[in-house]
C-alpha positions as CSV (number, residue, x, y, z in Angstrom):
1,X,3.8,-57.1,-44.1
2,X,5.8,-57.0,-40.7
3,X,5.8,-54.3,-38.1
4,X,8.4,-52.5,-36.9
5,X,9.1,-51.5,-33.4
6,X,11.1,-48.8,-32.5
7,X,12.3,-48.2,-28.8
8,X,10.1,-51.0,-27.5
9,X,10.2,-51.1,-23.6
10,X,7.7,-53.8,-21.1
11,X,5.0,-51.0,-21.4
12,X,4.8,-49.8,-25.4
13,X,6.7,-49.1,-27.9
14,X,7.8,-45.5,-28.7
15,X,7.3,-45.5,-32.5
16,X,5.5,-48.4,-34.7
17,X,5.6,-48.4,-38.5
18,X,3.8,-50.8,-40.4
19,X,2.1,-50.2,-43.7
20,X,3.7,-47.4,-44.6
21,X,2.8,-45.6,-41.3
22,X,4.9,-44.6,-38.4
23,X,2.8,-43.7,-35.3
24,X,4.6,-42.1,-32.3
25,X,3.5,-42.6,-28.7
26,X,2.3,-40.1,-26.6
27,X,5.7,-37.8,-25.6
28,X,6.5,-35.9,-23.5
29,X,9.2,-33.1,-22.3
30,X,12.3,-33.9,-20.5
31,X,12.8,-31.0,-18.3
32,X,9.2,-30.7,-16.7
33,X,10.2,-26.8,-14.8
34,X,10.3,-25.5,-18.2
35,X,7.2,-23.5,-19.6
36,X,4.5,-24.7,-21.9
37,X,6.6,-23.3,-24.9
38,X,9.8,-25.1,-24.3
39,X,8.4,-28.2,-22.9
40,X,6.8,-28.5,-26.2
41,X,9.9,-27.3,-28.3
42,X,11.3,-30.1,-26.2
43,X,8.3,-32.9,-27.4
44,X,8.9,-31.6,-30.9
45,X,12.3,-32.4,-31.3
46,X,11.7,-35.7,-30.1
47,X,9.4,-36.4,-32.5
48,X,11.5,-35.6,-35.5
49,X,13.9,-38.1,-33.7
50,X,12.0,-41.1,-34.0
51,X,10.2,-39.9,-37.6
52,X,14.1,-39.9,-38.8
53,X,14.2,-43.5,-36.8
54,X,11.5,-44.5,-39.3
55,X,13.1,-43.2,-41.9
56,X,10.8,-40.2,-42.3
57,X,9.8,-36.1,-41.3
58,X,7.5,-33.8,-39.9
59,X,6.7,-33.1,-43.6
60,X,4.8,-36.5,-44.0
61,X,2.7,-35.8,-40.8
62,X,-0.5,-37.2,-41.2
63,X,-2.4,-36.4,-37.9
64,X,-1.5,-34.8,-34.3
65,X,-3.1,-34.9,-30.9
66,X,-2.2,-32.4,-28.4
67,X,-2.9,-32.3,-24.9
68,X,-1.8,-30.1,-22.6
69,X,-2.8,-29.4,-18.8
70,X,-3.8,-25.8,-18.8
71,X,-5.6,-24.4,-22.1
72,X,-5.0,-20.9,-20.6
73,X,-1.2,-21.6,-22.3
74,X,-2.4,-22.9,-25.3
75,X,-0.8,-19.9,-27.3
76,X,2.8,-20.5,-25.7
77,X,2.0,-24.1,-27.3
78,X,1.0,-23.3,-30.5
79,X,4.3,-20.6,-30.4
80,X,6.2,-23.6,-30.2
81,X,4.0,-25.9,-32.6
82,X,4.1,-23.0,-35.7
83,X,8.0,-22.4,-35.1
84,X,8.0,-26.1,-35.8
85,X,5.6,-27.4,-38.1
86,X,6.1,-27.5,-42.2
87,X,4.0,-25.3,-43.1
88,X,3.2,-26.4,-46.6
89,X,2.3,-29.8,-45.2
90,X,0.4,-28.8,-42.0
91,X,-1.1,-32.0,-40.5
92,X,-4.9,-32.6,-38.9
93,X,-4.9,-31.9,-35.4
94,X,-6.8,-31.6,-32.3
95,X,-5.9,-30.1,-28.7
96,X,-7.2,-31.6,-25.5
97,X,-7.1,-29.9,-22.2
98,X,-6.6,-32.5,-19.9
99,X,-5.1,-34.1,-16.3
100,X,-1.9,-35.3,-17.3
101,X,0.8,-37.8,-16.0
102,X,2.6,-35.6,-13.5
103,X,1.2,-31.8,-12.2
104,X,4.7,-30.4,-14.2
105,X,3.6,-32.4,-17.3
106,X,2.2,-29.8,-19.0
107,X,1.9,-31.2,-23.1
108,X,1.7,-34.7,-24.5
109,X,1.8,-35.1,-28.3
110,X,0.8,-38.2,-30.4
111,X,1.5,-38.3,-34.0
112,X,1.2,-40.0,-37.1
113,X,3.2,-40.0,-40.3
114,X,3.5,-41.1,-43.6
115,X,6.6,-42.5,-45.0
């Protein structure tokens, strides 16, 4: 079975797939004054970007890890995260209060899918 790379740059790749699971590296937003809600609005609509690369959706989701820089905002997060998810297909997750690339960085989401 081969793997598929999607995005690849010298440092990673930003989705793999490879029996019959995409996994999407760590992203993050692209405006980094925004607030925790839109940055993560932001992440989200990446992700269904490179799920639809792989040639699948947020409905397949198998697994998501959250980390964001200031728990205190973790409700502006999951604002964001419940506006978004399927809610009949929900994945596992976790949320990780942690230092994170940049002071203005203020979520990071990894995810896993199905196709």
């Amino acid at each position: 079975m081969s793997i598929e790379r999607i995005d690849p740059n010298q440092t990673m790749s930003r989705a793999v797939v490879n029996n019959g699971v995409v996994y999407v590296c760590g992203l993050t937003a692209d405006d980094q004054t925004a607030s925790m809600k839109d940055q993560t609005a932001n992440v989200l609509q990446k992700i269904d970007g490179y799920l639809a690369k792989a040639g699948t959706d947020k409905s397949k989701l198998l697994t998501a890890m959250v980390y964001v820089s200031d728990m205190s905002k973790k409700s502006e997060m999951n604002d964001a995260w419940h506006a978004w998810v399927d809610p009949a297909n929900p994945p596992t997750r976790a949320t990780v209060g942690t230092v994170l690339g940049s002071p203005e960085t203020l979520v990071e989401i990894v995810v896993s899918a199905s196709l």
